[in-house]
C-alpha positions as CSV (number, residue, x, y, z in Angstrom):
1,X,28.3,-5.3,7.1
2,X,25.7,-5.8,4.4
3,X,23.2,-3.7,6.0
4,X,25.3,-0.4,6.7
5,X,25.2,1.1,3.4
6,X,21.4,0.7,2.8
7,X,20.9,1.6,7.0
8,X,23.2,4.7,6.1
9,X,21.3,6.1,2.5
10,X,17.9,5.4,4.3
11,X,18.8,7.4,7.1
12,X,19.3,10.6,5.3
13,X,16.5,9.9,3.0
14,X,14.2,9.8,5.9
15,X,14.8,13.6,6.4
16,X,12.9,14.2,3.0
17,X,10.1,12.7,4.3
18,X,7.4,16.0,4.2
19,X,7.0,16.4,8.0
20,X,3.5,15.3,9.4
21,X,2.3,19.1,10.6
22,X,2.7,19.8,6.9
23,X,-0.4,17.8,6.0
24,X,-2.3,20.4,7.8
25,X,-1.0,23.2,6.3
26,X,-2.1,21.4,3.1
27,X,-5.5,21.2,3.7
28,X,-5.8,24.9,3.3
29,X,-4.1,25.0,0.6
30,X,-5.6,24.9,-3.2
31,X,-4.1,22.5,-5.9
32,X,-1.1,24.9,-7.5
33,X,-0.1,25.9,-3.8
34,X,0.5,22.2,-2.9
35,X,2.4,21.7,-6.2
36,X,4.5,25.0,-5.4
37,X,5.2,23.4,-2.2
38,X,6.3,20.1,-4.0
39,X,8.6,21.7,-6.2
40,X,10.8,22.8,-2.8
41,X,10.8,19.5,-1.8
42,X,12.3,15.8,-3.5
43,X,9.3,16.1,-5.8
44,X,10.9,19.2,-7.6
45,X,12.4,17.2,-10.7
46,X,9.3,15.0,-11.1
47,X,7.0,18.2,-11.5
48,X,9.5,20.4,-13.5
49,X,9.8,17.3,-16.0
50,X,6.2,16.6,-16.2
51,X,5.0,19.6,-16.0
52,X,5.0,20.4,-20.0
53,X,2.4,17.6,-20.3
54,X,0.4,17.6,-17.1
55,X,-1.1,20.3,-14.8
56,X,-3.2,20.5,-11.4
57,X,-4.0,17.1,-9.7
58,X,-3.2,14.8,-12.5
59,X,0.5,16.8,-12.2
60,X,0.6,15.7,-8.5
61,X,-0.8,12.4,-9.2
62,X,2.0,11.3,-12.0
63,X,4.7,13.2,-10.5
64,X,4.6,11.4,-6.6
65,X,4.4,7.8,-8.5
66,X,7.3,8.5,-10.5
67,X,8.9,9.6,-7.7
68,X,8.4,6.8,-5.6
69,X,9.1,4.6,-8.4
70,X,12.5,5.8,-8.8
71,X,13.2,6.5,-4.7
72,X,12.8,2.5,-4.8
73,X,14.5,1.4,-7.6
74,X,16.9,3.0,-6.1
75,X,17.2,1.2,-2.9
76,X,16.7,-1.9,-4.6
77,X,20.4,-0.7,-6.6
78,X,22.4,0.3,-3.5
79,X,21.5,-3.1,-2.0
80,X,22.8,-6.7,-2.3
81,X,22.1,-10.3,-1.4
82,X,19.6,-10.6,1.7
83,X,19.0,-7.1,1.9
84,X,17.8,-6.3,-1.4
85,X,16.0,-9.8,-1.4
86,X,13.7,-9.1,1.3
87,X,13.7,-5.0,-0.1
88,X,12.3,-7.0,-4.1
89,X,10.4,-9.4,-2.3
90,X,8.3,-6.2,0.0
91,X,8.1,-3.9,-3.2
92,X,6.3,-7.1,-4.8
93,X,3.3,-4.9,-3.9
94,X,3.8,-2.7,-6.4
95,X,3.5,-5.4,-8.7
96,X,0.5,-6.9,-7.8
97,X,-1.3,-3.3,-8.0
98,X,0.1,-3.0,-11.2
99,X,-1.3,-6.3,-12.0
100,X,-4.6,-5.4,-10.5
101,X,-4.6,-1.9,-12.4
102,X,-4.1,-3.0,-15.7
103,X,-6.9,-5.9,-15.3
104,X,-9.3,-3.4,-13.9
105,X,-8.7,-1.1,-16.9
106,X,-9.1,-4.4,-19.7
107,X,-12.2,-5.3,-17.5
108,X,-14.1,-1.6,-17.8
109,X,-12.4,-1.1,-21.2
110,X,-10.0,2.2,-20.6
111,X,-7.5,3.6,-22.5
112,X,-4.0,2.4,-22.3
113,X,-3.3,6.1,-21.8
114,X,-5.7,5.8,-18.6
115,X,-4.2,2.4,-17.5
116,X,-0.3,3.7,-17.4
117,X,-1.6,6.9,-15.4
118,X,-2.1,4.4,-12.3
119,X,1.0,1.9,-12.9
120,X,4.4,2.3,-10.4
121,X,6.9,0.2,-11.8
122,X,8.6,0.4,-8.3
123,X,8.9,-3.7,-7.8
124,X,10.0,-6.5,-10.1
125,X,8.0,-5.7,-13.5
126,X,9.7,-3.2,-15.1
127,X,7.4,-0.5,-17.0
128,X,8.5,-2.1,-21.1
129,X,6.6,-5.2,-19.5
130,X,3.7,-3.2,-17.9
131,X,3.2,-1.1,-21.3
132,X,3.2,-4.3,-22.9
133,X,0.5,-5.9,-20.6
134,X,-1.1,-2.3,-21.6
135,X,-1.4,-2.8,-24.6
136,X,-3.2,-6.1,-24.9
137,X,-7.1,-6.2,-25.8
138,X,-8.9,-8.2,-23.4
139,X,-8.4,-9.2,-19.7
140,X,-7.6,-12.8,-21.1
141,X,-4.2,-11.6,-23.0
142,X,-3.2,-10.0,-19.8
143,X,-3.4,-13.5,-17.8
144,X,-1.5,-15.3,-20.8
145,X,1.3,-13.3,-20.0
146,X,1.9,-14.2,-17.0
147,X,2.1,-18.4,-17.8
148,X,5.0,-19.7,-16.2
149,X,5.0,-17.0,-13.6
150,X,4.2,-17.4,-9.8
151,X,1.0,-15.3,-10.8
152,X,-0.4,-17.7,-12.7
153,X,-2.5,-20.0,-10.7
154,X,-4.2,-16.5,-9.2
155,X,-4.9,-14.9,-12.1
156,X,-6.5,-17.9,-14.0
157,X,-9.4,-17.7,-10.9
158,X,-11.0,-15.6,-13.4
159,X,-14.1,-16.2,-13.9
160,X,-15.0,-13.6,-17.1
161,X,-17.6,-12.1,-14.6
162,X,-15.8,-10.5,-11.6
163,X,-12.4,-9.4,-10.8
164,X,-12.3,-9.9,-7.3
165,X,-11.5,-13.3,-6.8
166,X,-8.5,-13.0,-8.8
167,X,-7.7,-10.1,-6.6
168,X,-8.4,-11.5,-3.8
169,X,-5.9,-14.3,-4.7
170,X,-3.2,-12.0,-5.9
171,X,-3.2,-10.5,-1.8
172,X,-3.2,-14.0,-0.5
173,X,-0.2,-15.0,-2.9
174,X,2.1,-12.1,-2.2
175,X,1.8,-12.4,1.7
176,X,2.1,-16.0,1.3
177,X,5.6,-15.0,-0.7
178,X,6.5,-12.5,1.8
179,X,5.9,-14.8,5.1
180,X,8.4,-17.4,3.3
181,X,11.0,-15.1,2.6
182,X,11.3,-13.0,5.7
183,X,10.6,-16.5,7.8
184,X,13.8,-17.6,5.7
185,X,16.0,-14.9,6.9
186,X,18.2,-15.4,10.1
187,X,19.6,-12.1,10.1
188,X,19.0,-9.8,13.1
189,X,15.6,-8.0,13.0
190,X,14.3,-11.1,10.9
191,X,12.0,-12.1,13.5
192,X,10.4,-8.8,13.6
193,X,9.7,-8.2,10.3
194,X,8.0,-11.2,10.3
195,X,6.2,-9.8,13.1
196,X,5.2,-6.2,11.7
197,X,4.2,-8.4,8.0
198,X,1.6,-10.5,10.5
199,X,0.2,-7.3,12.0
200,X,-0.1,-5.8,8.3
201,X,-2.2,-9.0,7.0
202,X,-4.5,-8.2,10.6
203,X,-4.9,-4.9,9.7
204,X,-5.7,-5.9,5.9
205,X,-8.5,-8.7,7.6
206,X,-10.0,-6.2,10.0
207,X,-10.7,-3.9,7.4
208,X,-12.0,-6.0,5.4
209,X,-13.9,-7.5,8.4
210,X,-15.0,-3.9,9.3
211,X,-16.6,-3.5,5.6
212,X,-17.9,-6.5,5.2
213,X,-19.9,-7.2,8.6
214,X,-21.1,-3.5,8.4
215,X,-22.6,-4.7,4.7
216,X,-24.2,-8.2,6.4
217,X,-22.3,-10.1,3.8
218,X,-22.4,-14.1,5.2
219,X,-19.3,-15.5,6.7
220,X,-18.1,-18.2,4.6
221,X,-18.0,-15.1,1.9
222,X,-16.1,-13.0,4.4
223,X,-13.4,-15.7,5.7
224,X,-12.7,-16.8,1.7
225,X,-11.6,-13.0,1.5
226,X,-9.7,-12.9,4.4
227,X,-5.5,-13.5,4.0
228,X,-4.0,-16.5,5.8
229,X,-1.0,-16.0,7.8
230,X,-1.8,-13.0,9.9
231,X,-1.0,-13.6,14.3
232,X,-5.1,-13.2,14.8
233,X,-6.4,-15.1,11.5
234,X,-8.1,-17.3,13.4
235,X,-9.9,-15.0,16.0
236,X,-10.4,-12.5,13.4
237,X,-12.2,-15.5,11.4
238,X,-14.5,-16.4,13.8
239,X,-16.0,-12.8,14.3
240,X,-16.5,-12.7,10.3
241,X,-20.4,-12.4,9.6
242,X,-21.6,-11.0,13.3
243,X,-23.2,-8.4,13.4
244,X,-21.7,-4.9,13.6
245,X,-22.1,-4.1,17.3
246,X,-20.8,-7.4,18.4
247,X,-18.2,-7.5,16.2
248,X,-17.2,-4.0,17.3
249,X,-17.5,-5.0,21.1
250,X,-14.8,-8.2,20.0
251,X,-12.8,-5.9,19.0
252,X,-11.6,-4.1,22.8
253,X,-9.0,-5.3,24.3
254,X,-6.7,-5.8,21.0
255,X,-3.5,-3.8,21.0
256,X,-5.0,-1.7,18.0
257,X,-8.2,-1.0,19.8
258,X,-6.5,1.9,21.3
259,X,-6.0,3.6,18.0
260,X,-9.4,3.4,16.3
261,X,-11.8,3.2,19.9
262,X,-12.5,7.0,19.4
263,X,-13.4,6.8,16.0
264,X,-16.0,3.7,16.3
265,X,-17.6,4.9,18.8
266,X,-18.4,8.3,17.2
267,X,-19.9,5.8,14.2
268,X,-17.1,6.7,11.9
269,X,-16.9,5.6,8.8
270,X,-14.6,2.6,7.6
271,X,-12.1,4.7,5.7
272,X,-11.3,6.5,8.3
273,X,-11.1,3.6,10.3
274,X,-8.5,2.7,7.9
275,X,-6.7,5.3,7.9
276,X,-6.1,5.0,11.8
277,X,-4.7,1.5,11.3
278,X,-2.6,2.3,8.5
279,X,-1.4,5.5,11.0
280,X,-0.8,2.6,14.0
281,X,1.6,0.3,11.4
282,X,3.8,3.3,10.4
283,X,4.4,3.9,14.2
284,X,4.6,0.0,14.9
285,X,7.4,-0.2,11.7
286,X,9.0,3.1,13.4
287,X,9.1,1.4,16.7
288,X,10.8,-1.7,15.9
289,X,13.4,0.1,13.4
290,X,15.3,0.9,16.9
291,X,15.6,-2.3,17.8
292,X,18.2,-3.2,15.4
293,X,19.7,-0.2,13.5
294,X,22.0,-2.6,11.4
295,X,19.1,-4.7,9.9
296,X,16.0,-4.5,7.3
297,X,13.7,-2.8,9.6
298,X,15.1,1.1,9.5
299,X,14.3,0.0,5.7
300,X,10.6,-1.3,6.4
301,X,10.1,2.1,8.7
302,X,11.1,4.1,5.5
303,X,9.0,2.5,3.0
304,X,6.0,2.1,4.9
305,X,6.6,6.0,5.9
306,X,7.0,6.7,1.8
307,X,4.3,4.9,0.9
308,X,2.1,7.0,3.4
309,X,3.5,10.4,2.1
310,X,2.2,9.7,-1.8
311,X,-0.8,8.4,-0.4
312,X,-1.5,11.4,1.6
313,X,-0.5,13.8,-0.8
314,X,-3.0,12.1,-3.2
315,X,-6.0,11.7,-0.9
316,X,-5.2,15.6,-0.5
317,X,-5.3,16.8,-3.9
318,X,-8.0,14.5,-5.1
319,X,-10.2,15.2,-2.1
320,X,-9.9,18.8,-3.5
321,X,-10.5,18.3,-6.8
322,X,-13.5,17.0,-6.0
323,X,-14.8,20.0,-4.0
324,X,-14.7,17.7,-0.8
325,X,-14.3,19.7,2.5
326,X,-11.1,19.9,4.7
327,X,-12.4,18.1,7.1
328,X,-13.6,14.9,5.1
329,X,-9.9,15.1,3.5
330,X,-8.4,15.0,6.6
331,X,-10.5,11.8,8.3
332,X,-8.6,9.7,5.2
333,X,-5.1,11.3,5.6
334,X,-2.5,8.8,7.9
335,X,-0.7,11.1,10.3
């Protein structure tokens, strides 16, 4: 069966995953602690190799990209036909923040050195084209590269003034990409993945619904930023430019109200509200995985879970490198 060798390597390199209580036991650690701790763990050659040329969190930083980087390349290697389709077409991610990265450091004029610090060459651009895009002078160069490319048509929405249109666009194309090709699919589990990619665009629009309402930013503004596509666009549209309380008070009764309830109504702030949602789609993607072990969706639950891991070890070592407290760390860590 196609899916049995990708089900079967996914399956053991689930048990890599850093267990959640170990986030905790990060927290009191310092910086070389948590890079000790790395080193025991599927980080090791990443650190070891980089660790000549980097040290503290910039160490952590390059070495859990490069990492995940090469844990998906790999998967996207011991896959064929659907499977690695819908694997390329859900790491396209990776190459719109690459996208994003390199036009935000053209835009504020950084280094290329500073620009390739950020970049995961873990979907289809492969990092000789992202040093490439790197190496242009101006924001303008960067789009030119892309003519011919699906990317185009977002990326000429610039306007020479502000990036966030085109950034805005970029989102909107790649979940327009991704809700084709998983509504394409008639394998088993097809169906749910198109649920759980749904549920991610109404987590992305209540975020963005949570910061932009709290701001008092008009609603035309807020529903040209929202993503088409998601199961609640249009509901979630309508509440766009309410105020906070009554957007809030909207909000009960949704199956994620359950996970975030707590932390609005202690006033939280919206990263940690984020965090909580992101937290409630790694246990959605688990949930469905046992549905159909033979499918994509044991492959969804791992990346989404990998994903979270880097992110978490970065929000951990940057948060103390920054002198922030445990607790503040912890509100923006997915557990």
């Amino acid at each position: 069966m196609k899916y049995a060798y990708i089900t079967g390597r996914v399956r053991a390199m689930k048990t890599k995953l850093i267990p959640p209580e170990m986030y905790q036991r990060m927290l009191g650690m310092d910086i070389p602690e948590i890079t000790r701790y790395l080193e025991e763990t599927q980080y090791k050659e990443e650190i070891d190799s980089m660790a000549k040329d980097h040290s503290g969190a910039e160490l952590v930083e390059y070495a859990t990209f490069a990492n995940l980087a090469k844990i998906y390349r790999k998967l996207l290697e011991v896959s064929i036909d659907e499977p690695q389709f819908l694997i390329l077409e859900y790491l396209r991610r990776w190459d719109i923040w690459n996208i994003k990265t390199i036009l935000r450091g053209k835009f504020y004029g950084a280094s290329e050195e500073e620009i390739m610090k950020y970049l995961v060459p873990a979907g289809e651009l492969d990092m000789e084209f992202l040093e490439g895009l790197a190496k242009k002078e101006r924001v303008e160069e960067v789009i030119a590269a892309f003519d011919g490319t699906d990317y185009y048509e977002a990326l000429t929405q610039y306007d020479g003034q502000m990036l966030s249109s085109v950034e805005n666009a970029l989102d909107k194309l790649y979940y327009f990409r991704m809700e084709r090709a998983v509504g394409g699919t008639l394998s088993v589990g097809g169906g749910l993945l198109l649920k759980y990619v749904r549920k991610e665009i109404d987590v992305k629009n209540l975020v963005t619904l949570f910061r932009m309402n709290k701001a008092g930013i008009e609603a035309s503004v807020i529903q040209d930023n929202l993503i088409p596509g998601g199961k609640l666009h249009e509901e979630l549209s309508r509440m766009a430019g309410q105020s906070y309380n009554e957007f809030v008070r909207g909000l009960e009764g949704y199956p994620f109200w359950s996970a975030i309830s707590d932390v609005v109504a202690e006033g939280g702030s919206v990263s940690r509200i984020e965090a909580r949602l992101r937290a409630y789609l790694v246990r959605y993607a688990w949930a469905i995985s046992n549905y159909h072990p033979l499918s994509i969706l044991p492959v969804l639950g791992y990346i989404v879970s990998k994903d979270t891991e880097v992110s978490n070890i970065r929000k951990i070592v940057r948060g103390k490198e920054a002198g922030l407290s445990a607790e503040l760390i912890e509100e923006q860590v997915v557990a």
